[in-house]
N, C-alpha and C positions, 0 to 999 in steps of 0.2 A: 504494500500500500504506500501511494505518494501522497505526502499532504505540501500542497504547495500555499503559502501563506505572502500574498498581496494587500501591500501595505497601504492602508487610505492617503490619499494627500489633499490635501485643501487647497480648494481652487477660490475661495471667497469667504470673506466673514461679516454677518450683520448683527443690528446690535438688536440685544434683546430684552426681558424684562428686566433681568436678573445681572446684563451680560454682555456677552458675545458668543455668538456663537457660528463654528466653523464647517463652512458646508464642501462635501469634496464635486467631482463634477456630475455626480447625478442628485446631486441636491442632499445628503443626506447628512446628517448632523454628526459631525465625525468627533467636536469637541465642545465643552462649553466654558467658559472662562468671568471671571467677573471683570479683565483688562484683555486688550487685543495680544494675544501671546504670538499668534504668526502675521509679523510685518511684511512681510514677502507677497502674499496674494492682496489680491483690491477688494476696499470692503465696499457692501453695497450699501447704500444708504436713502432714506425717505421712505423708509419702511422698516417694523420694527414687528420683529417675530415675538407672536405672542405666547401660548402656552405649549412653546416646543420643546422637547425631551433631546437628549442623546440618543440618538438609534434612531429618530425619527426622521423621515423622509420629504421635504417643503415641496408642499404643491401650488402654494401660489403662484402666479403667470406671469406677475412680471418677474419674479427672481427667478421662477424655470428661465426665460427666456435670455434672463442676461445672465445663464450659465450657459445656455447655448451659447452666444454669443461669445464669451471667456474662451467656451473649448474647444471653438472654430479660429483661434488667434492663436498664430505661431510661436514660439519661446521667446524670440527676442524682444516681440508687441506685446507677450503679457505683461513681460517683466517690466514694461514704461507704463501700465494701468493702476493706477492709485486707487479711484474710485467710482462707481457706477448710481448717481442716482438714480434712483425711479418714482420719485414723490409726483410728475406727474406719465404715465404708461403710455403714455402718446406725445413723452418728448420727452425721452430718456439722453441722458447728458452724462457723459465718459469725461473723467478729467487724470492726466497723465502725472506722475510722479514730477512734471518740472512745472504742471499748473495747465497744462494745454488743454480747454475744454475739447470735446470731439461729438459731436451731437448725431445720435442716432435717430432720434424722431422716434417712431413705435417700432414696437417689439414684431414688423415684419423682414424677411431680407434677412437674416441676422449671419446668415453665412457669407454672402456678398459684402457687407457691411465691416466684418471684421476685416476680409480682404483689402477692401479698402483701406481701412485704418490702417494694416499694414504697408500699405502701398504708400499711403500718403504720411506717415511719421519717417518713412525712408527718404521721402523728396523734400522734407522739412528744411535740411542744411542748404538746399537750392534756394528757399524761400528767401525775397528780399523784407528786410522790415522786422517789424514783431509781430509775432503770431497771433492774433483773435481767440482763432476758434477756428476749427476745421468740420466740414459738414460732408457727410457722407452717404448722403440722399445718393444711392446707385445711380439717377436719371440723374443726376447734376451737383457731383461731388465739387467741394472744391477748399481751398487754404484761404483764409481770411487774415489777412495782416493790416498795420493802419497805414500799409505803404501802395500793395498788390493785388488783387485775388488771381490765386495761382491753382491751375487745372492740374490731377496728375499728369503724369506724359502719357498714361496709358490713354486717358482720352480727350487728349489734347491735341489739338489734328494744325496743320500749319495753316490752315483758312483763318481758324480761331485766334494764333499768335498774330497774321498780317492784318485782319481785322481791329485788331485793340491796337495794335500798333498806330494803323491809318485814324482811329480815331484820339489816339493822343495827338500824335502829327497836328490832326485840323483844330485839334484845341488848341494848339503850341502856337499854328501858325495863324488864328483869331487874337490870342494875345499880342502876339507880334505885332499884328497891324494894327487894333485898338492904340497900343502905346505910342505907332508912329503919328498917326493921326491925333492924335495929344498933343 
């Protein structure tokens, strides 16, 4: 006889009545604490587990969903996720270990969604400016800075670069000639 013994790992922690408590990635309550003892995983937040046990299993939707979401994100994306509210489930709002909001919107997409994230905290260092917030609506992701908004390059096509471009240009060159005519 083999007995083979898999070890839980926490992929989340939210706070609870009493606590915190650590959930691994099928939701199930793997620890319970009265302070956060694992800093490593992102706790969820704007929702507060009420009369859950050890061993027990969270089936509310929006924390199932933003464990989905966790365990469709690669190792290097988890490890930049601090924390996930869900205070409202139809604009749930990712913020990264350096402060980066990442806005998911609702709890659909969420395999898509985390791809993006991915994609787009890898194109960050390209970004000019300071970061905003980055949105990850699949139909029209994009980096928010107080300087740019910047497309990933996955769906960033060269129409859309000569585009923004030509309409700086005729902004640039409307100032020009206002000032001349001054």
């Amino acid at each position: 006889m083999v007995v083979r013994i898999a070890e839980r790992k926490g992929i989340s922690v939210i706070p609870a009545q009493f606590g915190y408590l650590t959930l691994d990635k099928n939701g199930q309550v793997i620890a319970s604490d009265s302070v956060i003892e694992d800093t490593t995983v992102p706790m969820i937040s704007g929702v507060k587990g009420g009369n859950i046990l050890l061993g027990d299993v969270v089936t509310d939707k929006p924390i199932v969903q933003v464990l989905d979401y966790l365990r469709a994100l690669d190792d290097d994306t988890f490890k930049q996720i601090a924390e996930v509210n869900i205070g409202d489930p139809d604009n749930i709002l990712v913020y990264t270990v350096s402060g980066i909001q990442i806005r998911l919107g609702d709890g659909t997409n969420l395999k898509d969604k985390a791809e993006l994230t991915a994609a787009m905290l890898k194109d960050l260092p390209e970004t000019q400016g300071k970061v905003e917030y980055i949105d990850v609506n699949p139909s029209s992701p994009y980096i928010k800075t107080d300087r740019i908004t910047v497309q990933p390059k996955s769906n960033k096509s060269k129409s859309d670069t000569s585009q923004s471009e030509k309409k700086d240009t005729s902004k640039q060159s409307a100032n020009v000639s206002k000032s001349k005519q001054d």
